[in-house]
N, C-alpha and C positions, 0 to 999 in steps of 0.2 A: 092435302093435295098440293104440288109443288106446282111450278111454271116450267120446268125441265124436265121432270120426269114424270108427272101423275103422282098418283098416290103412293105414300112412303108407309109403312107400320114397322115396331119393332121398338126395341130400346132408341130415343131418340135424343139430339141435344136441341135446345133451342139457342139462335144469339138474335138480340134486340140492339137496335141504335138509332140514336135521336140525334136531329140537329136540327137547332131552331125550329123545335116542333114536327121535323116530318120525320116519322118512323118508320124505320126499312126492319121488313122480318126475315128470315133465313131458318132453314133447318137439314139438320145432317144426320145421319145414323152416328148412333154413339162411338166416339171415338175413330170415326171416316174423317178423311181428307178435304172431302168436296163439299160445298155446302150447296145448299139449293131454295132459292126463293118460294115464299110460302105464299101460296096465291090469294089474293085478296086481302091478304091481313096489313099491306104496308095502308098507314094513315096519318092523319094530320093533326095535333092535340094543341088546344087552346091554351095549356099549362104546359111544358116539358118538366114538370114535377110529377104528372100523370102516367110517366115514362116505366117508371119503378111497377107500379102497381101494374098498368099495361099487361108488362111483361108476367107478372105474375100471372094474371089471370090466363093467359096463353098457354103460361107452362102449364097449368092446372088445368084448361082442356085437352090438351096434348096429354096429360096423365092416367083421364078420366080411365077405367075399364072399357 
């Protein structure tokens, strides 16, 4: 679910960014122009070492079938 458009499906890309802990998420259709906030997922992390894994975990639900 985006904040722009509703729900997105399809091949997708994910980008993750951290600064001083607060995490902004975004997602686009593979290889689109526009990117689109992923709702509810931006957050706050007590480590910004937590960033990496974070993101993995995201893309792996994003993956799931």
């Amino acid at each position: 679910m985006t904040d722009e458009v509703g729900v997105i499906t399809g091949d997708l890309e994910l980008a993750t960014a951290c600064e001083d802990g607060a995490v902004k998420v975004w997602i686009r259709y593979d290889g689109a122009e526009e990117w689109y906030r992923l709702s509810a997922a931006d957050c706050d992390l007590h480590d910004p070492r937590d960033h990496e894994p974070l993101h993995a975990s995201l893309a792996a639900v994003l993956n799931r079938p």
